[in-house]
N, C-alpha and C positions, 0 to 999 in steps of 0.2 A: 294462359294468362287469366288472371281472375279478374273479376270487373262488378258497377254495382249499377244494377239498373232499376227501372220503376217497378212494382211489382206487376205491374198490368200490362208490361212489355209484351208482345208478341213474341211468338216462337223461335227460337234463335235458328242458325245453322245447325242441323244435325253435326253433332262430333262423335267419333266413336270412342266406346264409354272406355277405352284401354286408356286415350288419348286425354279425359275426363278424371281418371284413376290418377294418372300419370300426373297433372297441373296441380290436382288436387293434395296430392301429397306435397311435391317440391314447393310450392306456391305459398302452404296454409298450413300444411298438418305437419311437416318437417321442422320449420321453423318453431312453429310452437311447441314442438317436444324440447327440442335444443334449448329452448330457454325453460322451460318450466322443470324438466329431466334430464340433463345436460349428459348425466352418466350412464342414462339408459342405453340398454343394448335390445335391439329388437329385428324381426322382418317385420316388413312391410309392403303388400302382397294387391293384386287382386286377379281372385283363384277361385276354383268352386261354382255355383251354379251360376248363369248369367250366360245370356247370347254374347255379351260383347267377349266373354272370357275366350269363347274360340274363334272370334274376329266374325259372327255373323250376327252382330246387329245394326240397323236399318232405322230410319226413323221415326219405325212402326213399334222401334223396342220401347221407345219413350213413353209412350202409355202406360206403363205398370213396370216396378222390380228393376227400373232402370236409372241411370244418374251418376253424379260423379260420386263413386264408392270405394273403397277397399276397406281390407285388414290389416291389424298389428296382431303378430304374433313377439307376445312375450315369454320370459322363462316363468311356471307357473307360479312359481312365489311372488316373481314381480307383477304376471295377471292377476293373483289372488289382491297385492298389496297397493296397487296401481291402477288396477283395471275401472275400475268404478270413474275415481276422479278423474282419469284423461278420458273418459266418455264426459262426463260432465266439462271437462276445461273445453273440448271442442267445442260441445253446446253453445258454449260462452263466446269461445272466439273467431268458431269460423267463419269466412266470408258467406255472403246471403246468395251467392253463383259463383260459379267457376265456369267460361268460356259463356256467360250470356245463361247458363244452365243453373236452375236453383240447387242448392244443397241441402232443402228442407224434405222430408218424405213424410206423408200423410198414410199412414195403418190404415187399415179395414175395418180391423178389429176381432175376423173371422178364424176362431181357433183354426176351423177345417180348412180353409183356403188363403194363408195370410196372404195379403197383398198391401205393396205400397205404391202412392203416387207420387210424383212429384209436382209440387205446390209452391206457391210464392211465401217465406218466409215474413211473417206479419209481429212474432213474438219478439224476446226479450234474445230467445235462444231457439238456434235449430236444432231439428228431431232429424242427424244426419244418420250417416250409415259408413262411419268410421269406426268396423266393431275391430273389440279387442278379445283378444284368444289366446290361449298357451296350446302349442302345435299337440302335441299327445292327444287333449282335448279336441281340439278339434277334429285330426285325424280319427279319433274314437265316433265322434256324430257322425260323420260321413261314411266310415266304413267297417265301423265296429270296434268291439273291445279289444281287438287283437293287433288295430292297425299302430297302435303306438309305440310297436317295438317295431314298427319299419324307420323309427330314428336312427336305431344303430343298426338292423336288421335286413337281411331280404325277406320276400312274404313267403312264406310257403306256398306248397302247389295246391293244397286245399283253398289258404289264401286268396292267392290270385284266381282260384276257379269260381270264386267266389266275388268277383269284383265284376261288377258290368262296366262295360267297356268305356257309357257314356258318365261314370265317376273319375275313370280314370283319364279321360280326357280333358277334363274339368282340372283336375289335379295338376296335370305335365303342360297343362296351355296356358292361357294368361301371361301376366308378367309378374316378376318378382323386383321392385323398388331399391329394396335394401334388402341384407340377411347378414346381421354382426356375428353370428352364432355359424350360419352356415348349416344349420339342421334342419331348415325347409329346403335349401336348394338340395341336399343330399336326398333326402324322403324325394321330390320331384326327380332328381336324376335315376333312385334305384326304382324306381316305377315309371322309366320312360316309356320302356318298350319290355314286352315278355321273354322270359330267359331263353335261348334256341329252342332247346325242346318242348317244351311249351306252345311255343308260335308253330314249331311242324304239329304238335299235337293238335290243335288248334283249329292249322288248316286243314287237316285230315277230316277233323268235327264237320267243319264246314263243306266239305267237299259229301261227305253221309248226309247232310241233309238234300246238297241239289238231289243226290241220286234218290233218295226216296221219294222225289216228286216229281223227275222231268218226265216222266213215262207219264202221267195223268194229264199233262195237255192233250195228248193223242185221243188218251181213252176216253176224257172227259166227251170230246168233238166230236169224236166216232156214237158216241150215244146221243147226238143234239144237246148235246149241253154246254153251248155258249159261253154264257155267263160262267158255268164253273168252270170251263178252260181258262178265261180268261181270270178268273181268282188266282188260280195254281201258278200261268205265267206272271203275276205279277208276284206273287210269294218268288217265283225261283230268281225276276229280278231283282229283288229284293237282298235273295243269298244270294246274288251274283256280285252286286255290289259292297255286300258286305266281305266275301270273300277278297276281292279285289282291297278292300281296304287292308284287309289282311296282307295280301301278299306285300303290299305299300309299307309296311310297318304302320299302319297310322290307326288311330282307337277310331270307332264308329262313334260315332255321338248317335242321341234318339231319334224318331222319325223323321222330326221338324226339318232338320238339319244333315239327313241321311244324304239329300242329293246333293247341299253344296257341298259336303264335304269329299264326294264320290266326285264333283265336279272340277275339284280341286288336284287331282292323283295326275302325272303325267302317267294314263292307261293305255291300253291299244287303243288304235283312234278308233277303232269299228266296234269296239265294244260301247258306248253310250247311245252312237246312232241306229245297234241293234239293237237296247233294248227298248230305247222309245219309239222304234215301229215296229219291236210285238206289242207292245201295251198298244198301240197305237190299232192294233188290226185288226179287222174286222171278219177275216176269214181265217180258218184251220189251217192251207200250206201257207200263208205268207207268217200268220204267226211262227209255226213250229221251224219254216226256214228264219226266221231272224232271231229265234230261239236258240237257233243250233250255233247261225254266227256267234254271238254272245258267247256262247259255250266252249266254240273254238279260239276263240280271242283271252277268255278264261286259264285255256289249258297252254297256249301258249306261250303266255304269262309264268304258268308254273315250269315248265320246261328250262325257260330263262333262269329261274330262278338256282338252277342248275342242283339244291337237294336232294333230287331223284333222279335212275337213269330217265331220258326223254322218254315220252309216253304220247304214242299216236294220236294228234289233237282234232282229228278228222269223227266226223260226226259218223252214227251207224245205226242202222235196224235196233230195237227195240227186241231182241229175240226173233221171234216169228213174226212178231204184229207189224203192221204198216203203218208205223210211226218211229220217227227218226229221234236218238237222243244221243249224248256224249259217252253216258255209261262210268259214270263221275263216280262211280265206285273204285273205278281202276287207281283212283286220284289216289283218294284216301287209306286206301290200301296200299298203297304205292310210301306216302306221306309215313305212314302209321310202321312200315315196314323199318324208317330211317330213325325210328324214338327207341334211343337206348335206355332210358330213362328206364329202371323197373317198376317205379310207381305211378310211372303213364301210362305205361305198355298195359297194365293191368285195370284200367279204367277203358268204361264205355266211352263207346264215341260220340257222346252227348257232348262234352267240351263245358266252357265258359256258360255262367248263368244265364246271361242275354243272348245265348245259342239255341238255348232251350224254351226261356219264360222271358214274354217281354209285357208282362205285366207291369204298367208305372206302379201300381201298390204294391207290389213285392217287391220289385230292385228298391222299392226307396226305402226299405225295412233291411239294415245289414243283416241285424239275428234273424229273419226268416230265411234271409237267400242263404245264410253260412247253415243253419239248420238243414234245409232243403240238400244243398251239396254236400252234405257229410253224409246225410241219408242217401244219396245217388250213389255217392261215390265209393262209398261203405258196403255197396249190396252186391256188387261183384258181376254186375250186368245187367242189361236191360232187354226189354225186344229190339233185335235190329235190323227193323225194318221190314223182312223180308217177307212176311207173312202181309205186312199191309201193301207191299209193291205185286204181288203174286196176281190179283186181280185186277 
């Protein structure tokens, strides 16, 4: 419900900003299309970056980049020929809150870091964030020049290796208002989830990273080295969780949001209480035993998933040395064996770009990360691994 209150109102009720999007359109933005553009065809969206997109924002999201918001997606001639003035008619007419919540946003100004706030509406017209877009376009800022034939198209396997996870999650989450056209719910459906092969490829990728690092808990301890034990097991938690999203079908989002969404997966129940008392531990065997739990809870996960024959989920010596690991190479190998795919089977097992680099300035540059993976992907192999697990 929209409502009009003092501008010096106190804080309202936290609403989640879906449920914001959502008032926002049916209440205000709806109706004044209907009358001003009776014939327009459009979606009407809200998709893309924002906590509330994947249902984790809090009343903490309200400080910055938060509010009642979405998009119109028009066909581009009608963006080109429309797009200006329904930014401006909103200005004009929309309500000054929605649910107790302003609709005005206040800029920064900061080329390098834009930010907006939300502010009490004092003007003639609000500064909202009813942006308007033609899908091609926008799919192209988000993930480059090539994503706008995923209207009529699947991505390619360049493509989608080329997409971090937390884009695409951004993309398939949220909600969709309207869609007259039907070309954004299709772009959202053909990018729900990774085509078969792909996903075993995938997890294969993820399974080559645990094994190149579960052996370094050991060795790291066995030299007094604490602290970088404890770096390594919180990396392998890290790809533990993420593989586990894997197995779930479901995209990882970035760090912020790494645990609720890990928190979310109906998992094996011993795998979240292993891994918060390794991180948790203060000694070498308690670590490396709720290390190995995790591990097993991991692999039994992928046995269920029934892809491969079963594969022994029981933890083991490390070679010769006295330190115990899963041996998550068996996985990958295992995974890697079931991709008929020949333009898989022929790629390293680096995998997807936020497998490899999770630098926020790279993923957020599509041309760098599609550059980077054609050059990966193009060279015909990498080191793997084996020379860095040897000592």
């Amino acid at each position: 419900m929209i409502t009009s209150e003092p501008p010096n109102a106190p804080e309202p009720p936290f609403v989640p900003g879906l449920e914001l999007a959502a008032a926002l359109y049916e209440d205000a933005v709806r109706p004044q299309l209907e009358s001003a553009y009776p014939l327009l065809r459009y979606a009407a969206a809200r998709i893309g970056p924002g906590s509330e997109v994947l249902g984790f924002d809090t009343a903490r999201s309200a400080d910055h980049d938060w509010g009642p918001r979405l998009q119109l997606f028009l066909t581009p001639e009608d963006a080109e020929r429309h797009g200006g003035a329904i930014t401006a008619l909103l200005a004009e007419r929309l309500p000054r809150q929605v649910h107790g919540w302003s609709t005005h946003f206040r800029r920064t100004g900061d080329p390098h870091n834009p930010v907006s706030h939300l502010e009490p509406a004092t003007g003639v017209t609000v500064d909202h964030r009813v942006t308007v877009h033609h899908l091609p376009g926008w799919l192209t800022e988000r993930f480059g020049p090539r994503a706008a034939a995923w209207i009529d198209t699947d991505p390619t396997t360049a493509d989608w290796l080329a997409l971090p996870q937390q884009r695409l999650a951004e993309l398939v989450a949220g909600t969709v208002l309207r869609d007259d056209h039907g070309t954004l719910t299709a772009v959202r459906r053909r990018l729900h989830w990774y085509p078969d092969q792909l996903w075993r490829h995938l997890m294969a990728c993820q399974w080559q990273r645990i094994a190149q690092e579960e052996a370094f808990v050991g060795r790291c301890a066995e030299t007094g080295d604490e602290l970088g034990a404890a770096v390594v097991a919180a990396r392998l938690a890290r790809d533990l969780m993420r593989l586990t999203l894997l197995q779930h079908r479901t995209y990882a989002p970035y760090g912020k949001w790494l645990g609720r969404a890990f928190a979310r997966l109906p998992a094996d129940p011993v795998l979240g209480p292993a891994l918060r008392a390794a991180l948790a531990a203060t000694d070498p065997d308690t670590r490396e035993r709720r290390l190995c739990d995790a591990y097993e809870a991991a692999a039994r996960a992928h046995n269920a998933l029934g892809l491969t024959e079963p594969l022994d989920p029981a933890r083991r010596w490390y070679h010769g040395r006295p330190y115990q690991v899963l041996h998550a190479e068996r996985f990958a190998q295992a995974l890697q064996g079931t991709v008929t795919d020949p333009e898989l089977r022929g790629l390293p097992l680096t995998g997807a770009v936020d497998q490899w680099a999770d630098s926020t300035d790279l993923l957020a540059h599509p041309a760098a990360v599609r550059a980077a993976v054609d050059v990966l992907s193009g060279s015909g192999g990498v080191q793997d691994g084996r020379e860095a697990r040897s000592e």
